[in-house]
mmCIF file of the N, C-alpha and C atoms, coordinates in Angstrom:
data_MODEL
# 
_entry.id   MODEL 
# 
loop_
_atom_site.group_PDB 
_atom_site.id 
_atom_site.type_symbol 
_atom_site.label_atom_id 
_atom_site.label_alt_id 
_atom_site.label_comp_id 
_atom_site.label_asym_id 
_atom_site.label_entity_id 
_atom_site.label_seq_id 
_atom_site.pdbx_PDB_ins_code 
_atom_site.Cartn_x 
_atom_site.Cartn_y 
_atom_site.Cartn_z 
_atom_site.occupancy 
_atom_site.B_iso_or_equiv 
_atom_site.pdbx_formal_charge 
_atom_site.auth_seq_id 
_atom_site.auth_comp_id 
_atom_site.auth_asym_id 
_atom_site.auth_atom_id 
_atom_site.pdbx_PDB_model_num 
ATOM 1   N N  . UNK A 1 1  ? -14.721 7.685   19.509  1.00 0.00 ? 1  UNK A N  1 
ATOM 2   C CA . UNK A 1 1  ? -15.382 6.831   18.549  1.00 0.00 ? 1  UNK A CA 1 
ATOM 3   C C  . UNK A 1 1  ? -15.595 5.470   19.202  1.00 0.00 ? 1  UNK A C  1 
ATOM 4   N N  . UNK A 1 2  ? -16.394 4.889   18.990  1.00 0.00 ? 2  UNK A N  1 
ATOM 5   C CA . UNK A 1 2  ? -16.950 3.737   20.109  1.00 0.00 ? 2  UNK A CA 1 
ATOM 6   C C  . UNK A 1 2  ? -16.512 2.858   18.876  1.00 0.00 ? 2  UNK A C  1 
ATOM 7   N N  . UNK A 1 3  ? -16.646 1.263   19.521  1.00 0.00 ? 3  UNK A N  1 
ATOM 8   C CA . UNK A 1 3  ? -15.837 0.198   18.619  1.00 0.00 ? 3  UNK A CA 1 
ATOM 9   C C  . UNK A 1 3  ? -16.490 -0.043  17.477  1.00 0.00 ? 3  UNK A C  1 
ATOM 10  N N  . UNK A 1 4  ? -17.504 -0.266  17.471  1.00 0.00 ? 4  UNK A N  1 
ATOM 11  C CA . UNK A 1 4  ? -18.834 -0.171  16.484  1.00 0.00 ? 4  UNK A CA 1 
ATOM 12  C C  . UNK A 1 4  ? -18.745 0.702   15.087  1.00 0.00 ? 4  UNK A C  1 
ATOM 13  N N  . UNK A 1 5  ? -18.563 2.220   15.655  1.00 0.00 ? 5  UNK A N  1 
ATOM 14  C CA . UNK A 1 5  ? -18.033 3.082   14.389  1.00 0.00 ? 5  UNK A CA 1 
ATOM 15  C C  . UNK A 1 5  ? -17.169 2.362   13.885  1.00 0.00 ? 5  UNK A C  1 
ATOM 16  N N  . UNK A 1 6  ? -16.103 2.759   15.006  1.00 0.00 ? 6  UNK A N  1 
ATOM 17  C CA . UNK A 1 6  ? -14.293 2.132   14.501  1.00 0.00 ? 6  UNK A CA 1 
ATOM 18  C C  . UNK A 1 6  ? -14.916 0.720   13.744  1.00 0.00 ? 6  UNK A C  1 
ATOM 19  N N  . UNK A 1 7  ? -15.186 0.024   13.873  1.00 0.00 ? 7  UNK A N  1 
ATOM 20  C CA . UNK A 1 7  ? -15.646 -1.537  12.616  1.00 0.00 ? 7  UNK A CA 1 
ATOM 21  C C  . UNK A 1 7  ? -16.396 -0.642  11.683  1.00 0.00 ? 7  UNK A C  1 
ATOM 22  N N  . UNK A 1 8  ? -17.200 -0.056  11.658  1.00 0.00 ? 8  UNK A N  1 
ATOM 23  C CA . UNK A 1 8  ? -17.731 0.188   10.484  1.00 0.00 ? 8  UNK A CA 1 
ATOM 24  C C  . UNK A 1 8  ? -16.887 1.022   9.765   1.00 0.00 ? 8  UNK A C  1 
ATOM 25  N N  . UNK A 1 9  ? -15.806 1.861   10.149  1.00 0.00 ? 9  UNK A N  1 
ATOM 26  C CA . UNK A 1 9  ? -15.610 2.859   8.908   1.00 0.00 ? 9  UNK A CA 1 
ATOM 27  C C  . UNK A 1 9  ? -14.411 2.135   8.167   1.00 0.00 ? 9  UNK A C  1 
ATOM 28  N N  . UNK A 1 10 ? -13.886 1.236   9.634   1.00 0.00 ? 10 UNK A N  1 
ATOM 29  C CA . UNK A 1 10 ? -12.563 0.402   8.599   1.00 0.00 ? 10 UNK A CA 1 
ATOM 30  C C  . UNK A 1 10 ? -13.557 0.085   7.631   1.00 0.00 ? 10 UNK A C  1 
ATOM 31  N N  . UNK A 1 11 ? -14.425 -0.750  7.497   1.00 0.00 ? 11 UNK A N  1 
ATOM 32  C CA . UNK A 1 11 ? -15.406 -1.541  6.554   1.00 0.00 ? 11 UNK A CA 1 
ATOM 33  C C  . UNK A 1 11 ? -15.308 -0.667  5.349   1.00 0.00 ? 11 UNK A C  1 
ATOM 34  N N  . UNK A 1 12 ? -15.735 0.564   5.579   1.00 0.00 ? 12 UNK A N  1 
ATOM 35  C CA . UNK A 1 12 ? -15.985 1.163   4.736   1.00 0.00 ? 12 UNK A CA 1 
ATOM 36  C C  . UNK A 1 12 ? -14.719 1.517   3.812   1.00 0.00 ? 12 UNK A C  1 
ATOM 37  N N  . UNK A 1 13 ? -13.826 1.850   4.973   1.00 0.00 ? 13 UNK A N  1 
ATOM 38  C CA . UNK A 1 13 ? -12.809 2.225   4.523   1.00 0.00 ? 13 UNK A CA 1 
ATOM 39  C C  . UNK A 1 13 ? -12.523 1.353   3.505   1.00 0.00 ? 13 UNK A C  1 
ATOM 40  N N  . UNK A 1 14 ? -12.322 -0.046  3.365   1.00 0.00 ? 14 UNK A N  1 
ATOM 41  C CA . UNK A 1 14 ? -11.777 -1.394  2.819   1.00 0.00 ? 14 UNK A CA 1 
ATOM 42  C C  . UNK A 1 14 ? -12.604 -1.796  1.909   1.00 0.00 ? 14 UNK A C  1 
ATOM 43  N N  . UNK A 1 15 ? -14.000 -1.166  1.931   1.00 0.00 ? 15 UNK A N  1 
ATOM 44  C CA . UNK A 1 15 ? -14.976 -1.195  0.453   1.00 0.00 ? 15 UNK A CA 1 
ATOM 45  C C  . UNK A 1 15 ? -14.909 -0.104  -0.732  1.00 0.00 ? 15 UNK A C  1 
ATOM 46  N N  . UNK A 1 16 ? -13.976 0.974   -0.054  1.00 0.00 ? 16 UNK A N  1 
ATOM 47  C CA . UNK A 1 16 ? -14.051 1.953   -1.081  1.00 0.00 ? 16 UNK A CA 1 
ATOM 48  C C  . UNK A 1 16 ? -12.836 1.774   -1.734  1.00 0.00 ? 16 UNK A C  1 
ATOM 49  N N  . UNK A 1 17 ? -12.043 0.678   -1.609  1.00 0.00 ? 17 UNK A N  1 
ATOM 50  C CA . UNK A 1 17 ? -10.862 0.583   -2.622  1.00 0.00 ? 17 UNK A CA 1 
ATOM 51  C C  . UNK A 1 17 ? -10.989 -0.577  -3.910  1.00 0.00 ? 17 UNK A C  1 
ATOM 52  N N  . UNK A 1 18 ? -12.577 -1.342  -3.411  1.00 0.00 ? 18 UNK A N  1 
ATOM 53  C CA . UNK A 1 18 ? -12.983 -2.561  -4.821  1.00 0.00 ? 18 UNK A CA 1 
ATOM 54  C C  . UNK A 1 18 ? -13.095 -1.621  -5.937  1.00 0.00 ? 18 UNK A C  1 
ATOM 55  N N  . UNK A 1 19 ? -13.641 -0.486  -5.886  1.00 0.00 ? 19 UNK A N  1 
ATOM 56  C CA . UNK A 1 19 ? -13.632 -0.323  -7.706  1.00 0.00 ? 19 UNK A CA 1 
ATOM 57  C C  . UNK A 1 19 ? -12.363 0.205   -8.434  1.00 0.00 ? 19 UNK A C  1 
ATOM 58  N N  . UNK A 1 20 ? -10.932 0.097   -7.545  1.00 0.00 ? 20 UNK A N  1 
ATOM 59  C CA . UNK A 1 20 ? -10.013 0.758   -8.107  1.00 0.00 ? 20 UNK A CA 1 
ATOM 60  C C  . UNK A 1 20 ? -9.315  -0.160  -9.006  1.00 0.00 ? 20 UNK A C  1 
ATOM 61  N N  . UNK A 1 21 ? -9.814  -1.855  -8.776  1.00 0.00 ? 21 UNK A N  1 
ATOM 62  C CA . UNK A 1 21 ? -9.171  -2.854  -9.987  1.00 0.00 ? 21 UNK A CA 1 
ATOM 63  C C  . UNK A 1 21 ? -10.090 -2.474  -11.791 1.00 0.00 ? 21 UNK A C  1 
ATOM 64  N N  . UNK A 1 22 ? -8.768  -2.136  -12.397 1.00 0.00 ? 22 UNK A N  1 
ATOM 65  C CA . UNK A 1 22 ? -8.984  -1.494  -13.475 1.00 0.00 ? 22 UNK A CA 1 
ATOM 66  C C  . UNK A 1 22 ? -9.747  -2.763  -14.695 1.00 0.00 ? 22 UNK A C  1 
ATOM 67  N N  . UNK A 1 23 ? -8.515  -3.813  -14.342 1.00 0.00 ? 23 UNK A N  1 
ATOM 68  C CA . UNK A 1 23 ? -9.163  -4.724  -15.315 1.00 0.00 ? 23 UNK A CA 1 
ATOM 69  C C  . UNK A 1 23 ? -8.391  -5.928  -14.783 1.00 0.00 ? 23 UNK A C  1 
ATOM 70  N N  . UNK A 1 24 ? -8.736  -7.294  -14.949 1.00 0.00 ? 24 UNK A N  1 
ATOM 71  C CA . UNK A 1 24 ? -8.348  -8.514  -15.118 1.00 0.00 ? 24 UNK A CA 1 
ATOM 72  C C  . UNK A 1 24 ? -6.811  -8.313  -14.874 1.00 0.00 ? 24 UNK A C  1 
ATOM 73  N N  . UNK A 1 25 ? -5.644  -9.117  -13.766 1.00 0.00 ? 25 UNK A N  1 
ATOM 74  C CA . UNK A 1 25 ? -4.706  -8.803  -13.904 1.00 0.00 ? 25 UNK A CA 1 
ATOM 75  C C  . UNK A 1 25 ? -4.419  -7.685  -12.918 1.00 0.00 ? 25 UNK A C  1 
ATOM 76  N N  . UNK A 1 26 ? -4.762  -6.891  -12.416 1.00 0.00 ? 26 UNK A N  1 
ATOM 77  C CA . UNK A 1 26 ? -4.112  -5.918  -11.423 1.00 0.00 ? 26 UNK A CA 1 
ATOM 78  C C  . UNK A 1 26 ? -4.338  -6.228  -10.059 1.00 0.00 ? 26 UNK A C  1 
ATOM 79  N N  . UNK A 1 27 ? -3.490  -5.893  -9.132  1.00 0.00 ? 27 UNK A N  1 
ATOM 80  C CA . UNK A 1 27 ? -3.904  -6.033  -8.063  1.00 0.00 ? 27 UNK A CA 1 
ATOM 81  C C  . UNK A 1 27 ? -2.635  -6.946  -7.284  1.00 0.00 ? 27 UNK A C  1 
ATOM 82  N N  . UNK A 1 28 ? -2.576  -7.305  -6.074  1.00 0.00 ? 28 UNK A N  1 
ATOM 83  C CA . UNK A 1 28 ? -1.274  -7.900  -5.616  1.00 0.00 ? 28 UNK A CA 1 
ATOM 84  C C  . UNK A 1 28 ? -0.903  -9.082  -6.228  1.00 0.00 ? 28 UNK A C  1 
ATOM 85  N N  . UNK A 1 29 ? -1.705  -9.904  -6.565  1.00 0.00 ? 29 UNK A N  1 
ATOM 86  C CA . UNK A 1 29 ? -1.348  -11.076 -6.946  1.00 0.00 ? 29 UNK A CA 1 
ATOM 87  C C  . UNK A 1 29 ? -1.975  -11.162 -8.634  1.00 0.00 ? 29 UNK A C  1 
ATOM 88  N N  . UNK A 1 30 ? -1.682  -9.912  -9.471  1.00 0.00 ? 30 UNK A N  1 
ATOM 89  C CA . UNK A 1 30 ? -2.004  -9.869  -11.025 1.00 0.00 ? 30 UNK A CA 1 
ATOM 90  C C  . UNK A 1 30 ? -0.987  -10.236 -11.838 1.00 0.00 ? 30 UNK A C  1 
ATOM 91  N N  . UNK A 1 31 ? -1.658  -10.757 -13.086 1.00 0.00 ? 31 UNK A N  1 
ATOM 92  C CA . UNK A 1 31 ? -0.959  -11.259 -14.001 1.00 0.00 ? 31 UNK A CA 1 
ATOM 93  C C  . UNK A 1 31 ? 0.634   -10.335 -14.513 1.00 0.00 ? 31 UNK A C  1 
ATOM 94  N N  . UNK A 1 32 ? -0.008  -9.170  -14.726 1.00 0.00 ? 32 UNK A N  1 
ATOM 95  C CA . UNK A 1 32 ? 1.187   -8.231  -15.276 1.00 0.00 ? 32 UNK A CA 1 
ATOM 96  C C  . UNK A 1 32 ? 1.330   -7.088  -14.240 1.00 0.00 ? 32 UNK A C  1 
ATOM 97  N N  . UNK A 1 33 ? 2.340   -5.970  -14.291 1.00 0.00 ? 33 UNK A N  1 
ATOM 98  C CA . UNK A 1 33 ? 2.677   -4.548  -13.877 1.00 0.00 ? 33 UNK A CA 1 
ATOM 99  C C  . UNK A 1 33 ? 2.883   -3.840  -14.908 1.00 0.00 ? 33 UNK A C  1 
ATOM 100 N N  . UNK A 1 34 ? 3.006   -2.464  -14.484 1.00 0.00 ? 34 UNK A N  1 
ATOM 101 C CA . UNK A 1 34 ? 2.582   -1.614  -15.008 1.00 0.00 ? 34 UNK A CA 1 
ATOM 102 C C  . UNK A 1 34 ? 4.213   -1.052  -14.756 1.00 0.00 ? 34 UNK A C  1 
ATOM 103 N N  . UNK A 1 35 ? 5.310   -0.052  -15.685 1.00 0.00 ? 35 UNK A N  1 
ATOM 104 C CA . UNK A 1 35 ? 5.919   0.427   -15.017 1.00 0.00 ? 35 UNK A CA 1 
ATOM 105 C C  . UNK A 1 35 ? 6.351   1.533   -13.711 1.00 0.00 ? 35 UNK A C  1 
ATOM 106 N N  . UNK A 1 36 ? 5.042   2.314   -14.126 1.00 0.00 ? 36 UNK A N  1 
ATOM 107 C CA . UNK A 1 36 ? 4.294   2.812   -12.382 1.00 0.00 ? 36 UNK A CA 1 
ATOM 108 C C  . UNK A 1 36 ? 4.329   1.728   -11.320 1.00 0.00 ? 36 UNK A C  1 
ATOM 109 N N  . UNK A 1 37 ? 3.715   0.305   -11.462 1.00 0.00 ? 37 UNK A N  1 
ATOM 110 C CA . UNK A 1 37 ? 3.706   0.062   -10.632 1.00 0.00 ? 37 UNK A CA 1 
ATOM 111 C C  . UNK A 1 37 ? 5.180   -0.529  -9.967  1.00 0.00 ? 37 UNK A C  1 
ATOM 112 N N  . UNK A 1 38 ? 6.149   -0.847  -10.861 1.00 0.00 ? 38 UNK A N  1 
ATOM 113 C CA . UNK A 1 38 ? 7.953   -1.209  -10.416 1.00 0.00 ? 38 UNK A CA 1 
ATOM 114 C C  . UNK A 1 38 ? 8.415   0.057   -10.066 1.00 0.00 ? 38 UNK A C  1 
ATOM 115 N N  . UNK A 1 39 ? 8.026   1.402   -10.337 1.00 0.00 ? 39 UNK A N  1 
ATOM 116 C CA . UNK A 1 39 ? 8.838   2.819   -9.717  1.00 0.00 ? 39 UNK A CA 1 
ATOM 117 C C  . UNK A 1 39 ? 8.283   2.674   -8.395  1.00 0.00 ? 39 UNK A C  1 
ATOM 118 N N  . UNK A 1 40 ? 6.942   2.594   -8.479  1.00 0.00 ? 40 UNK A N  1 
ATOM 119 C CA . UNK A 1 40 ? 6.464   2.745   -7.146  1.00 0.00 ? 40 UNK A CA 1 
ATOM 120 C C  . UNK A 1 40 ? 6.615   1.339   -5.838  1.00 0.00 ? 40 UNK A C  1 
ATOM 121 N N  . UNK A 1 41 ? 7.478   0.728   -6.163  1.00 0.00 ? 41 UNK A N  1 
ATOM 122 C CA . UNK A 1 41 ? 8.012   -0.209  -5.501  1.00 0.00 ? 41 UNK A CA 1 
ATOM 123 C C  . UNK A 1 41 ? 9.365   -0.007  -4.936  1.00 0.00 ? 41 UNK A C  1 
ATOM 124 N N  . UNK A 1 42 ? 10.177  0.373   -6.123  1.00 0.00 ? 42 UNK A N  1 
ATOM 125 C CA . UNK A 1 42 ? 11.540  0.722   -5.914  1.00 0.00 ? 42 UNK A CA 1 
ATOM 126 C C  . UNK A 1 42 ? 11.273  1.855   -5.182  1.00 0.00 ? 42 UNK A C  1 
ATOM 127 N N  . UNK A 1 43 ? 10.540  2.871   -5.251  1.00 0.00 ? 43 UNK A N  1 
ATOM 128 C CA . UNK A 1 43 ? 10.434  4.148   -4.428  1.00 0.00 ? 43 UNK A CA 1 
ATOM 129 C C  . UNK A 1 43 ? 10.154  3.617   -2.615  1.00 0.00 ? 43 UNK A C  1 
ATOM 130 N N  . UNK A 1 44 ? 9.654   2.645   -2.575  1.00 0.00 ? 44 UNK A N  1 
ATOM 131 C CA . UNK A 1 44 ? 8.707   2.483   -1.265  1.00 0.00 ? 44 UNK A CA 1 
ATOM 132 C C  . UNK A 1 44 ? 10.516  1.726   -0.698  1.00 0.00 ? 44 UNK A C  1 
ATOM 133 N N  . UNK A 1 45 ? 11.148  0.464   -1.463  1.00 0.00 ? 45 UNK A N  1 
ATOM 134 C CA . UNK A 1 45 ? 12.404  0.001   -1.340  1.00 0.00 ? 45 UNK A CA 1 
ATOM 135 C C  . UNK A 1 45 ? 13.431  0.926   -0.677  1.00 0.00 ? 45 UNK A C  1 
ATOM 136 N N  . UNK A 1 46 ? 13.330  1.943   -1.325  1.00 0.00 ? 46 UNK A N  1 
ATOM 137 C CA . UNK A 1 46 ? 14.008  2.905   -1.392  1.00 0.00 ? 46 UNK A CA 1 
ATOM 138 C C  . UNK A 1 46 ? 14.129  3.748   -0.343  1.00 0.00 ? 46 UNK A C  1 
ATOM 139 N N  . UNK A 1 47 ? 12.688  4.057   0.048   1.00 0.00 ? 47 UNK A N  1 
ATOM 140 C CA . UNK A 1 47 ? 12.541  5.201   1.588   1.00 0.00 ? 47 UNK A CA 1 
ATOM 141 C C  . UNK A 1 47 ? 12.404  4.095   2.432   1.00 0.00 ? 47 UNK A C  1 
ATOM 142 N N  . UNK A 1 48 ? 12.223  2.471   2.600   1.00 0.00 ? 48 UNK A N  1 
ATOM 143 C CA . UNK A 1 48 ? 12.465  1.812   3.643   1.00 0.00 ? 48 UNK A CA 1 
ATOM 144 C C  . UNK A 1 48 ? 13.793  1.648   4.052   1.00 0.00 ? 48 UNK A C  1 
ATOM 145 N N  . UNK A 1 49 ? 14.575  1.658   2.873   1.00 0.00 ? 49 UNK A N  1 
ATOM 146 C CA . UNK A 1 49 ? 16.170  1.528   2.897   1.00 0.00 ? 49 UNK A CA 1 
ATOM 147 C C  . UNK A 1 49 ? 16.868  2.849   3.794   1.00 0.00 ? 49 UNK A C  1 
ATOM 148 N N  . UNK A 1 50 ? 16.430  3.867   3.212   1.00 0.00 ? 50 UNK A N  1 
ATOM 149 C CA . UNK A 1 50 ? 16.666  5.544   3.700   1.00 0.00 ? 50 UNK A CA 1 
ATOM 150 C C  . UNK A 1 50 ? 16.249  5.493   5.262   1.00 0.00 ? 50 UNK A C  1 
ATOM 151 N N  . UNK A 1 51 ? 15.012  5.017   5.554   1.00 0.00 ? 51 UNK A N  1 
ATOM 152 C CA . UNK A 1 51 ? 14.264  5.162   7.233   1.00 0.00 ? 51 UNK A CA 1 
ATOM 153 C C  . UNK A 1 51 ? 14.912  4.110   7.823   1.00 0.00 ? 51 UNK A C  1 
ATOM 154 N N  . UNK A 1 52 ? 15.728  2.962   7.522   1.00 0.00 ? 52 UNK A N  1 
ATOM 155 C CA . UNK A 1 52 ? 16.613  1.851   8.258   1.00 0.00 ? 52 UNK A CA 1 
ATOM 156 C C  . UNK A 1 52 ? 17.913  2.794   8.560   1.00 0.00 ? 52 UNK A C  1 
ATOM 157 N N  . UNK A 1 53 ? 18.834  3.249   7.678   1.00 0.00 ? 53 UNK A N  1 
ATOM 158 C CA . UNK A 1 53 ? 19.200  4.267   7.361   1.00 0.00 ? 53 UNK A CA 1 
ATOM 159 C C  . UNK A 1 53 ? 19.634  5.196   8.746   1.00 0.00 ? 53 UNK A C  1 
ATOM 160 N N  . UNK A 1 54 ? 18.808  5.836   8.873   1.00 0.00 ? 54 UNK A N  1 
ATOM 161 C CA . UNK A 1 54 ? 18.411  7.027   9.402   1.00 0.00 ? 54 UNK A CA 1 
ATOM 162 C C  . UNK A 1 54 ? 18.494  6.830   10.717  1.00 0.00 ? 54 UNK A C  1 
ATOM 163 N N  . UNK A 1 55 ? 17.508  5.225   11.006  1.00 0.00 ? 55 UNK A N  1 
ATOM 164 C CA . UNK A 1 55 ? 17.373  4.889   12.677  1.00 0.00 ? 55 UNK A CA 1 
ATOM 165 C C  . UNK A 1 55 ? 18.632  4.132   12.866  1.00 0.00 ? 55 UNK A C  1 
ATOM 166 N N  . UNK A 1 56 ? 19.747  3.814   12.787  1.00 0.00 ? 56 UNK A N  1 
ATOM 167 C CA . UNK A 1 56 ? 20.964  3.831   13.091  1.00 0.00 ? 56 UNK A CA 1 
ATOM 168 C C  . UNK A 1 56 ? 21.250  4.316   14.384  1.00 0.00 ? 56 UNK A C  1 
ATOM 169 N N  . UNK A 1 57 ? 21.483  5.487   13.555  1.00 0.00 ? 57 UNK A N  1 
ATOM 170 C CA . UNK A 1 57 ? 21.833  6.490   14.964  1.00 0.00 ? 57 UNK A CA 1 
ATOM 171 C C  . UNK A 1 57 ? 23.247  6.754   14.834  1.00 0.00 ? 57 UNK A C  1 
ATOM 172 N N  . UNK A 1 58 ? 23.573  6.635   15.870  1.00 0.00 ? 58 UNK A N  1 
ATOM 173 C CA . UNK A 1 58 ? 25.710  6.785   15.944  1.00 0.00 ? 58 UNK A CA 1 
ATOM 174 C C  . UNK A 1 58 ? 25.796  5.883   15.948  1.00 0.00 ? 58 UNK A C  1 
ATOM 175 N N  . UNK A 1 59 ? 25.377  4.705   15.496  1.00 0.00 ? 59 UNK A N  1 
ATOM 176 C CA . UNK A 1 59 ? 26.411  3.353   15.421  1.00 0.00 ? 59 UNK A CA 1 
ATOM 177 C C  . UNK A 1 59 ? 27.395  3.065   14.444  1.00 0.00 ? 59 UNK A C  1 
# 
């Protein structure tokens, strides 16, 4: 893929996620959450905690 594609499909890539703001308020820096959106935080918390975790090793 030459650099050109690679810029355009990120582009694309990064335009096909504007129509997923539902309404006023969502989004990283929105007024309110959703409780989906605190599970799905604690979940992400959670498997970063587990994959720190993990790469240990024998120590």
């Amino acid at each position: 893929m030459t650099t050109l594609s690679a810029r355009l499909a990120t582009a694309l890539a990064a335009l096909v996620c504007l129509p997923a703001l539902a309404h006023d308020g969502h989004g990283l820096a929105g007024s309110h959450w959703h409780a989906t959106d605190s599970a799905g935080l604690l979940l992400v918390a959670a498997l970063a905690a587990l994959a720190l975790w993990f790469s240990r090793g024998g120590k």
